[in-house]
N, C-alpha and C positions, 0 to 999 in steps of 0.2 A: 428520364433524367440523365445529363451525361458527364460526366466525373471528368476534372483537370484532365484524367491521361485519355479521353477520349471515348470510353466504354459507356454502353448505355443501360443505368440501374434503373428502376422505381425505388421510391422511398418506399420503408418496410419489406424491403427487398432483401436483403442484404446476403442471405446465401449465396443469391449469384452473382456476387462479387467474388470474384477471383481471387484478386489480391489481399482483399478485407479477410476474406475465408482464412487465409494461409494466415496470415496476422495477427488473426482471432486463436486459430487452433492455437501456432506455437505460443502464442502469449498464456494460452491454457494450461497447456502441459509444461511450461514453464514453472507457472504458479501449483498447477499438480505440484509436481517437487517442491518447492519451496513452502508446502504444506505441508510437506513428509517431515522436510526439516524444520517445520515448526515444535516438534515433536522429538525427532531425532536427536540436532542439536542439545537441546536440555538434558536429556535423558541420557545421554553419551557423556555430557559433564557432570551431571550427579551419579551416572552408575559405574560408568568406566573410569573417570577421573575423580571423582567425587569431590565435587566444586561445591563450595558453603555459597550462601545465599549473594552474597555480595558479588561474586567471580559471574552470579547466574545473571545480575542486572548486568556489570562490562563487559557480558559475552550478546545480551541484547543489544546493550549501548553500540558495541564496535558496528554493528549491521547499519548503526543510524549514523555516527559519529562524521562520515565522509559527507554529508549535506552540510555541517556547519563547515570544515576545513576547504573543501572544494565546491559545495553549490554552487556560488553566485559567479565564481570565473567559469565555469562546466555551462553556465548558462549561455554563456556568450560566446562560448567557443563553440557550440552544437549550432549557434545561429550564425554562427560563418561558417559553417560545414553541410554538404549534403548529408542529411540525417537517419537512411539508412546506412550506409557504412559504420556510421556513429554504431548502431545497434547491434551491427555482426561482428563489429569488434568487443564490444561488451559482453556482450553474450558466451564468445569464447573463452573470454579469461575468466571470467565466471565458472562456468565449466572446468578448467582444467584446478584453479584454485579449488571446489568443491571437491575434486578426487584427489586431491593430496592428502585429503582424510582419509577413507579407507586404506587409501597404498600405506600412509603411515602408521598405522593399529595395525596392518597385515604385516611390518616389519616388526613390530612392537617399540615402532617409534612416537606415538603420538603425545605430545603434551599439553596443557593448556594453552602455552604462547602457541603454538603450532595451531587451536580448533578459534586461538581469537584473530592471528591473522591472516587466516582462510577466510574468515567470516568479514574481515576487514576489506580485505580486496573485493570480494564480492558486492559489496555494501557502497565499495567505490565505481563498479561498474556498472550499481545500480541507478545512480547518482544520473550516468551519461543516459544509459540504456533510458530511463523515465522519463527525463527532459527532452529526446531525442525521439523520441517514440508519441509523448505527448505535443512536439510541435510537426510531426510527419502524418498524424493522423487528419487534421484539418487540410493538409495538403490532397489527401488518399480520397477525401469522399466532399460534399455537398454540405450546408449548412444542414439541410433539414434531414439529411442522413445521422447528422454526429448524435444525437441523444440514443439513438437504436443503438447504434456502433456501442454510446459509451455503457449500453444496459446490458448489451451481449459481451461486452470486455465485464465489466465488473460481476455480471450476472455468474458466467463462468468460469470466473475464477474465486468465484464466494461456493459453485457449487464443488470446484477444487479443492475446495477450504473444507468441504464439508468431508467429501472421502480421503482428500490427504492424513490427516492428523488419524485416523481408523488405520489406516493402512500403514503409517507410520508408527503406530502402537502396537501394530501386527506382528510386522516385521523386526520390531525390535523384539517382543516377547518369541519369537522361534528361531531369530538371526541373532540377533543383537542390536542394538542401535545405531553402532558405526554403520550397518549392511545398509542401513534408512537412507543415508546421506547419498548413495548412490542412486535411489529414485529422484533427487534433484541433480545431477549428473545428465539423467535420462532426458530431461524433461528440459535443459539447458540444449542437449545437445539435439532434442526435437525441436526446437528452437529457432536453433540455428541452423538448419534444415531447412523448415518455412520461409525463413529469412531471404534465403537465396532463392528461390524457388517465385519472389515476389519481382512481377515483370514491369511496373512502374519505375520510372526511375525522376526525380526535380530534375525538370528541364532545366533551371538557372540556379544556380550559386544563392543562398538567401542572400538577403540586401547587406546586411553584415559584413560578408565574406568581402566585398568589393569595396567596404569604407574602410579608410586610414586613420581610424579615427582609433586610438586608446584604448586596451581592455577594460581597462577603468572605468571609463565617462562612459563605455556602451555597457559594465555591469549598473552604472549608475540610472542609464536611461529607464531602465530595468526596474529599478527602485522606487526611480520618482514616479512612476508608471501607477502602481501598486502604494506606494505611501498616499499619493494624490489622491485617489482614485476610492467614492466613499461604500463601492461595494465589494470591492475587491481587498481592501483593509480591513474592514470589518471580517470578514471571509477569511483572511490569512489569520489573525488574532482569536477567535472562534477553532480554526484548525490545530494550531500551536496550543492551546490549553488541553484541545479534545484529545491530541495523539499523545500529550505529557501525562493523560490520566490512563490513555489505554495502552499506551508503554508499560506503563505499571505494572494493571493488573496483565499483562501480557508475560513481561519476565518473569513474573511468581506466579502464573496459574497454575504451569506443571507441579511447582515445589505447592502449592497451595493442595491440589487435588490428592499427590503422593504424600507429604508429610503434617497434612493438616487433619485431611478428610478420609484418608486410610485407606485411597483408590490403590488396585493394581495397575501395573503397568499398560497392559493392554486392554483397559478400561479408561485408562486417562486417553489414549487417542480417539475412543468412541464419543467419550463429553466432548472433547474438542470438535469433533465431529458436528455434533448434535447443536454446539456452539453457532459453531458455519454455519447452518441453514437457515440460520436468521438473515445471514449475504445474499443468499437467494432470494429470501423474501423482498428482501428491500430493493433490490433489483426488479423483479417483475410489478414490484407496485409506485414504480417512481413515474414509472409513463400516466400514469392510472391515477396517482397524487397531482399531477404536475394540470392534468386535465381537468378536475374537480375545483383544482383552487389555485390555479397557475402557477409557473414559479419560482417567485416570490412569495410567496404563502404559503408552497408546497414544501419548498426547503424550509419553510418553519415548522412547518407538521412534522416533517420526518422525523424529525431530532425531539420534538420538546414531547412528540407522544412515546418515546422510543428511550430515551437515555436514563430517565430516572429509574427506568426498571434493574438497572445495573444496582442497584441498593440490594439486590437480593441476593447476588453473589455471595458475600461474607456470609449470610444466614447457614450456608450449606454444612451439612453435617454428614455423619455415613447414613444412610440408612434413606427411607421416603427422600427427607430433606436435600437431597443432593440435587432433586430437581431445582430449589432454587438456581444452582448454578448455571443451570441450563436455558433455563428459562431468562435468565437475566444477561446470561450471555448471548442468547437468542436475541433477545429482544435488542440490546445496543447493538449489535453487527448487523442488523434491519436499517435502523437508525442511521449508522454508519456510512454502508452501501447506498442506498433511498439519496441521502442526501449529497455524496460523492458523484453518482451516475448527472444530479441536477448540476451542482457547484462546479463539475468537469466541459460539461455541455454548453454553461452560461460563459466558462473562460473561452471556452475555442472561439465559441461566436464574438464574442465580446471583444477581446484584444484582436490589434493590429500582427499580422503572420509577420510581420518583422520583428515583430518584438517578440514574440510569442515562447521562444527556448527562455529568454531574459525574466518576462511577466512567470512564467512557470516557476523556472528556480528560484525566482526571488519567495515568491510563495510559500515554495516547497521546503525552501531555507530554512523559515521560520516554522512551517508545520512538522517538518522529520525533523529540525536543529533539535528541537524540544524532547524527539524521542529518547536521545542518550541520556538527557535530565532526567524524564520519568524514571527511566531502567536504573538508573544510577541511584537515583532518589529512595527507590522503592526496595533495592536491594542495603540499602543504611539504615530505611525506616526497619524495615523486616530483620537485619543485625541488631538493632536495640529494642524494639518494639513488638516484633512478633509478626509473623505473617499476614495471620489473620487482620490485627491489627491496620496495618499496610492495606489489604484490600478493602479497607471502609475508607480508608480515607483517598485514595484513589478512587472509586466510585463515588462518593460524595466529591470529588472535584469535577466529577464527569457529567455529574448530574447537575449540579451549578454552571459550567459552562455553556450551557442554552439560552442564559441569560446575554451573553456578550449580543448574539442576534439580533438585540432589540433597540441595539444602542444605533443601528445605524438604517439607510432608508428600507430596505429591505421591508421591514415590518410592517411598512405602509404602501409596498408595491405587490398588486397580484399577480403580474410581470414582472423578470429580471429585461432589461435593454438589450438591444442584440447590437448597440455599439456605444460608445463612449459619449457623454454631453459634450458638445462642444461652446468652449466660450464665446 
């Protein structure tokens, strides 16, 4: 098989891809870090700053916040631009933004506004980096390469998910929490290493770059793309509830595990841990789903055998019962992954590469816009209501959102289309 830049792969290949390799790695060890400070972050604002529950959702919220302000222009600008450069630019200032946390605890300068708009930038060059990244990969490889690609991307970085947050509870219990922040430092700046090191390069300017046409009407093309369209609407509306329930229980897991259930600190990074390997699962079993019951029917297995177990989280107490957490945490991040590696694979193929930064972000608008509502949501519920509180009803929204699935053709296709109906 021989890929856009001329190299010759097999499908299920994919180590000896060169370029995919480098790709993969720093996208891993990126995600490494940013599982440390899944961890870090928190624990640095309840221990070192000691942030109340509400400060702990606006310090989730800030990471998401930059997809509703900038998405849908970010979109359209990444499709008039060659798309790596997009990423080694993001990736750096990501990086440098990350390490102004430890330099400032090491002055003993660090304050809140200081770890929320670290978090803010980052969150902003996540925005380019995603969209950027997600329309460079359908360029990188073959149709029938992208489900592998997207099982070893998500696989890899659910099993980051898994040792991150361990190693993040480590290191805060014999460093400190601030020391954590610098394994995403590490892991940005291996990154941005692979980066360069990738010998591909878009032989042409996307179609974008060369119209004169409006940021506007091309974030618009973007829109009508994705509102028109009755499987990729469905898909965005489905996404947007999913990520507004696991924002939730996301911002208040640490505070749930430390001030509910009476975990130590370098035990809460192990549950977190234990969490993640439900991402693994769901990754090596979505090729295996997809082939059983296609998918269209496979993206509905994932989620509706997978999400209601999240009910089991709030049960958790000290002692035996902590396994609910686990397990229910386990079981939605299967859910999650499983069905993301599918729903990732059916857009690449599915839209037009012109549109492709525009259909992303428009998406992704609406799926990460929703995250700052959960985090914000959850951190007001948990000020009046209770923590615990807060994670039943975030889980009971997570577990109802499998329902939206059904409303659209999905339900009654064993196949997703590999392009669009035409009138």
């Amino acid at each position: 098989m021989r890929t856009e830049h001329g190299t010759i792969h097999r499908q299920g290949n994919l180590l000896q891809h060169h370029d995919f390799r480098l790709l993969w790695f720093g996208q891993t060890a990126s995600r490494f870090g940013s599982s440390v400070s899944t961890v870090a972050v928190p624990l640095v604002a309840v221990s070192t700053l000691d942030a109340p529950p509400l400060l702990l959702g606006i310090l989730h919220a800030a990471s998401w916040l930059p997809w509703l302000i900038i998405g849908l222009p970010a979109g359209a600008w990444v499709d008039r631009l060659p798309r790596r450069p997009v990423m080694l630019l993001a990736t750096a200032i990501a990086m440098l933004s990350l390490l102004s946390i430890p330099l400032a605890a090491f002055l003993s300068q660090l304050t809140i506004i200081h770890l929320l708009v670290a978090i803010l930038l980052v969150g902003t060059t996540t925005v380019f980096f995603e969209t950027a990244s997600s329309a460079y990969l359908p360029s990188l490889l073959k149709k029938d390469q992208r489900q592998e690609a997207n099982a070893k991307l998500q696989g890899t970085t659910a099993a980051a998910q898994v040792a991150g947050p361990g190693v993040g509870g480590l290191i805060a219990q014999l460093f400190g929490p601030v020391t954590g922040i610098l394994a995403d430092v590490a892991g940005y700046a291996t990154s941005l290493i692979c980066l360069t090191k990738i010998k591909y390069r878009e032989n042409s300017a996307p179609a974008a770059a060369t119209s004169h046409r409006s940021l506007y009407r091309e974030i618009a093309d973007g829109k009508r793309f994705v509102v028109s369209d009755p499987y990729l609407r469905v898909f965005t509306l489905y996404g947007a509830i999913c990520n507004l329930a696991t924002a939730g229980l996301a911002s208040m897991f640490v505070a749930f595990l430390v001030r509910e259930v009476g975990v130590a600190t370098g035990i809460t990074g192990a549950i977190v841990a234990g969490t993640s390997v439900g991402g693994v699962l769901g990754a090596l079993i979505a090729g295996k789903v997809t082939r059983r019951f296609g998918t269209g029917r496979g993206s509905l297995v994932c989620v509706m055998a997978t999400m209601p177990f999240g009910l089991l989280m709030p049960l958790a107490t000290s002692g035996p019962l902590i396994a609910f957490t686990v397990i229910g945490g386990l079981m939605v991040n299967a859910g999650v992954v499983s069905g993301n590696v599918i729903r990732s694979s059916f857009r690449q193929n599915y839209c037009p590469p012109e549109l492709m930064g525009r259909v992303t972000v428009t998406m992704q608008f609406l799926n990460y816009g929703t995250i700052p509502f959960g985090a914000l949501s959850a951190g007001a519920l948990a000020t009046s209501l209770g923590i615990r509180t807060t994670m039943w009803v975030m889980t009971g929204i997570l577990a109802l959102s499998v329902l939206i699935l059904l409303i659209g053709p999905t339900k009654n296709a064993r196949d997703l289309p590999d392009q669009p109906r035409t009138s």
